[in-house]
N, C-alpha and C positions, 0 to 999 in steps of 0.2 A: 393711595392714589384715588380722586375722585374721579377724574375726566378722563377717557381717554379717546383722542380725536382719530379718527382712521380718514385718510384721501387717499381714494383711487387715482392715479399717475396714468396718462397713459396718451404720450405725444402733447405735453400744455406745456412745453418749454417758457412758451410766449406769458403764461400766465401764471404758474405755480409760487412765485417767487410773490406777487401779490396777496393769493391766498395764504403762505406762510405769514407774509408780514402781518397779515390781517390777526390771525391768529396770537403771535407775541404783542399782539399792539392790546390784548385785551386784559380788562381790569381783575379780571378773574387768572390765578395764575399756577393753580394745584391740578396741574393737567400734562400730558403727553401727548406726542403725535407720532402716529403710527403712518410713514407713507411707504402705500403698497406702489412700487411701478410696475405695472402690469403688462410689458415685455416694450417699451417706450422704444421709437427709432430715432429720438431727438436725442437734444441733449437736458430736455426735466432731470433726471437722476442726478448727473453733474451738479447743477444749479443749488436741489434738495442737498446734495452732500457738501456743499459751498457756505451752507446758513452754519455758522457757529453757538449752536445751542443744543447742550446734549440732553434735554428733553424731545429733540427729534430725532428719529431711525429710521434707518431704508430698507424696505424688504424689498427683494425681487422675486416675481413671478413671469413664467410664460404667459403670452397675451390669451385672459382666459372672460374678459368682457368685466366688466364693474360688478357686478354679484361678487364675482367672483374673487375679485381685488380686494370688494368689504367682507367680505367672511374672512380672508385671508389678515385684516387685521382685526377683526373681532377676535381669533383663535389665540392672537397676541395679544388683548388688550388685559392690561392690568387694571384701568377702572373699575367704579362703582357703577359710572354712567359711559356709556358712549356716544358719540356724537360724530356724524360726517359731513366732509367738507369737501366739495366737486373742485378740485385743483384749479379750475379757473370760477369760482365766486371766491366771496369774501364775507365776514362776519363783520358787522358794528362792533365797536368796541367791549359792548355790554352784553353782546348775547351771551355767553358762559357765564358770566355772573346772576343774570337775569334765570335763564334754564335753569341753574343749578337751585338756583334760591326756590323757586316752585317746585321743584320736585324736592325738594329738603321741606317745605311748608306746608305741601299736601299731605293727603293719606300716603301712607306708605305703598296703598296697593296701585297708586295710579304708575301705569308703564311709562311716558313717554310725555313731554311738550313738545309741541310743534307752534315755534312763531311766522307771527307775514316778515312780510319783505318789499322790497324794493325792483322794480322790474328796472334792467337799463340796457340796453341807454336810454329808454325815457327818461328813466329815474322815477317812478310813477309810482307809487304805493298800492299794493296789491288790496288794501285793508275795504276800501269800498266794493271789491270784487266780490271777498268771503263775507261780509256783511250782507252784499245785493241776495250770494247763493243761503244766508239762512245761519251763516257758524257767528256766535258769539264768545266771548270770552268765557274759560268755566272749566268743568268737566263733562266729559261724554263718557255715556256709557253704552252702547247698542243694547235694543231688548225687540220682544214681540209688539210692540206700538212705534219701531222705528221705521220711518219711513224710507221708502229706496232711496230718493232724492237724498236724505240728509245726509244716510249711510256713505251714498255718493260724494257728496261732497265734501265729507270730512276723508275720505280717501285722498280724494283729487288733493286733497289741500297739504296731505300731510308728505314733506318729503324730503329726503337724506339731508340735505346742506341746511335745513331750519328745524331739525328736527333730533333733540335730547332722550335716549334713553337709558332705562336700566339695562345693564349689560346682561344679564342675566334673563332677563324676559326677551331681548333678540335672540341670547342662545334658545330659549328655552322652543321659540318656533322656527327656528332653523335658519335661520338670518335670510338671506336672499336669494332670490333665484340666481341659478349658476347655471346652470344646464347650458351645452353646446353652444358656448358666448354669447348669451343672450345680451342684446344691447337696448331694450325696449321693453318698460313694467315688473323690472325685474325689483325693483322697490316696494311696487302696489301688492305684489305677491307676498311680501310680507307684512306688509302694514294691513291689510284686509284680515291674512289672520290673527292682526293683534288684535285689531278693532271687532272681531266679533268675539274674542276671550278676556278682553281687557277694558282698563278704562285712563283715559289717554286725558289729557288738556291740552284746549285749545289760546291759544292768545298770540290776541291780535295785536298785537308791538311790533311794527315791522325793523327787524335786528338784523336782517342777512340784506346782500347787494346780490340778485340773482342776474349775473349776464347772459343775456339771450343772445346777444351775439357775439360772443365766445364760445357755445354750443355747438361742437356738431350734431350732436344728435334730436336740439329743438331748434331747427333752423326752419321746419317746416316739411311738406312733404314733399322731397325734390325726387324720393325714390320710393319702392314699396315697405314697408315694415315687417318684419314678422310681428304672428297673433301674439298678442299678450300671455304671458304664462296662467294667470288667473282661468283664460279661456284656453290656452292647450292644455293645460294642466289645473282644470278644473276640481276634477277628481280630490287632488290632495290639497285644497282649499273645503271643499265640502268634506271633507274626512272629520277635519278640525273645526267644524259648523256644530255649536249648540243645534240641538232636534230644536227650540224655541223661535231659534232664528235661518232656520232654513227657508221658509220661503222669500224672507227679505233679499238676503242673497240670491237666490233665484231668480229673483226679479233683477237685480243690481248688474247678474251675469246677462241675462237678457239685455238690459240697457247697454251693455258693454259691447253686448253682440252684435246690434243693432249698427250701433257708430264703426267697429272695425271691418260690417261687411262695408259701407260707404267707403271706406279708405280702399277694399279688396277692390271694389269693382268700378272706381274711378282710377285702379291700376289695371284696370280687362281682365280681373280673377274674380268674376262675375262667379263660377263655378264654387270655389272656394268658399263665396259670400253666401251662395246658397247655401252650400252644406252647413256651416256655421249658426246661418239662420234653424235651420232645421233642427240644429243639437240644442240651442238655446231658446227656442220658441216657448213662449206661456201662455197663456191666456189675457192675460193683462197688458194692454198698449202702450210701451214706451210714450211716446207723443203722436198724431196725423203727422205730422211734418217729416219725424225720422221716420217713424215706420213705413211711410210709402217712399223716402229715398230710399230706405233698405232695401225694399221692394225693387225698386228701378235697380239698382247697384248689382242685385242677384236674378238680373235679367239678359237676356244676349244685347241688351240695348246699353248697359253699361260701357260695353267697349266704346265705341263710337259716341256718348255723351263723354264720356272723358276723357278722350282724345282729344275731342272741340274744346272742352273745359280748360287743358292742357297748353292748344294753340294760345287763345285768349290771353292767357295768363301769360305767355312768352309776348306775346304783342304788345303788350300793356306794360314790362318791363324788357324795354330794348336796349338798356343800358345797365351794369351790371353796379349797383351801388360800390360804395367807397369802402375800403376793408376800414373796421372801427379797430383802434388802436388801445391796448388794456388801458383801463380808466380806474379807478382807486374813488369808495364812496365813502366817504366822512360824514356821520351826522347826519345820513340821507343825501347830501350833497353830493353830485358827481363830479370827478375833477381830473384834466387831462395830466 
């Protein structure tokens, strides 16, 4: 078996049935899918058990958050490579073919491809985005001359639904974070540790359709987050830090820090934001720009700027947009 696909399920009745299609509609076809439902109150599971292709299988689990869902078919996966797919995107027809063939053409020791994509409903190619932040097509490797920026960026960039690897190099770092249903970086937590022990490729072919609004969970911030695991669970990211590359990360967590105390303290967990500040402070200045919001954020002034912030933002949408109805991308083309 070369491929093996794992999607987390978990309430995408409305969209599951897309990303499957997505999947059999691809030109590449030595591969399996592994869909975890991860304790669903719809009816996804029905629909998954509905597709008549015994290359597809349903496991069930208690609702234990998406880490927890993809480890749950990593544990299963019979591939060489694995590869996840968020129940509500969808692959171009050639990402498996295209994934597999680099990582068959590379070194053997590269982990993982990560392609662009597609934002929609724009339908907008993400490719001048990673371009603007600095990623070219190739391989990366992190070292003592890597910059925070880049390290960052090729983080940001790399993520489960565009993202091919060796099965065995996800077991080998623990696959995702799971811990207490984390719904929020439970990806970055692993990809950070690959990126500082591995060496990954990046290309820019945008093969996936990522729907933003079929996301609950990037729909924006309509509520507070929990901290990223990389910053609760710092600790066991820096266990697995080459001594060469420890200050880049440090730096990297510091940037990280910086942005989530802005999110604490435009929720009035100004408190929070401080403490955070205080565990990930360096010497080195993120940017003037963040580092004095961060400042503001982890001040008693945060609550009442972000409450006004708050109002604003409801005044200026008095009308609640139109639900988008799952759309099917062909060849980058969106189509109802």
């Amino acid at each position: 078996m070369r491929v093996s696909v794992v999607i987390p399920l978990y309430n995408k009745a409305s969209y599951i049935r897309r990303a499957l299609d997505s999947i059999r509609a691809q030109t590449f076809g030595e591969y399996e899918v592994i869909v975890v439902d991860d304790g669903s109150t719809d009816e996804g599971p029905v629909i998954v058990e509905s597709v008549n292709d015994p290359r597809i299988r349903l496991i069930s689990q208690a609702n234990s958050g998406p880490g927890s869902a993809r480890n749950r078919g990593i544990q299963q996966a019979k591939g060489e490579y694995v590869a996840f797919l968020d129940a509500d995107d969808e692959w171009l027809p050639e990402f498996l073919a295209r994934s597999v063939s680099l990582l068959d053409n590379l070194n053997p020791g590269v982990a993982s491809v990560t392609s662009a994509y597609f934002n929609l409903p724009e339908n907008q190619s993400s490719v001048p985005l990673w371009r603007g932040r600095g990623l070219v097509d190739g391989l990366y490797r992190a070292g003592p001359a890597t910059s925070p920026e880049s390290l960052s960026s090729v983080l940001a960039y790399m993520c489960p639904w565009s993202t091919v690897a060796r099965t065995e190099v996800v077991r080998r770092w623990g696959g995702f974070f799971a811990t207490g249903r984390c719904l929020f970086g439970e990806d970055s937590f692993l990809f950070l540790k690959m990126l500082l022990n591995e060496t990954v490729a990046i290309n820019l072919e945008p093969l996936v359709a990522y729907h933003r609004e079929a996301s609950a969970l990037s729909l924006g911030y309509r509520a507070p987050r929990s901290i990223e695991p990389i910053l609760s669970h710092a600790n066991l990211v820096r266990t697995v830090c080459p001594d060469a590359l420890r200050e880049v990360l440090d730096e990297v967590l510091s940037r990280r820090a910086e942005k989530t105390a802005c999110m604490l303290g435009y929720w009035g967990r100004w408190r929070e934001a401080r403490e955070l500040r205080k565990q990930f402070r360096m010497g080195k200045s993120y940017s003037f720009l963040w580092s004095t919001m961060a400042s503001v954020c982890a001040s008693p002034l945060a609550t009442p700027l972000g409450s006004a912030v708050r109002l604003l933002i409801a005044l200026s949408r008095p009308f609640e947009s139109r639900k988008h109805l799952p759309t099917s991308t062909v060849g980058g083309v969106a189509t109802r």
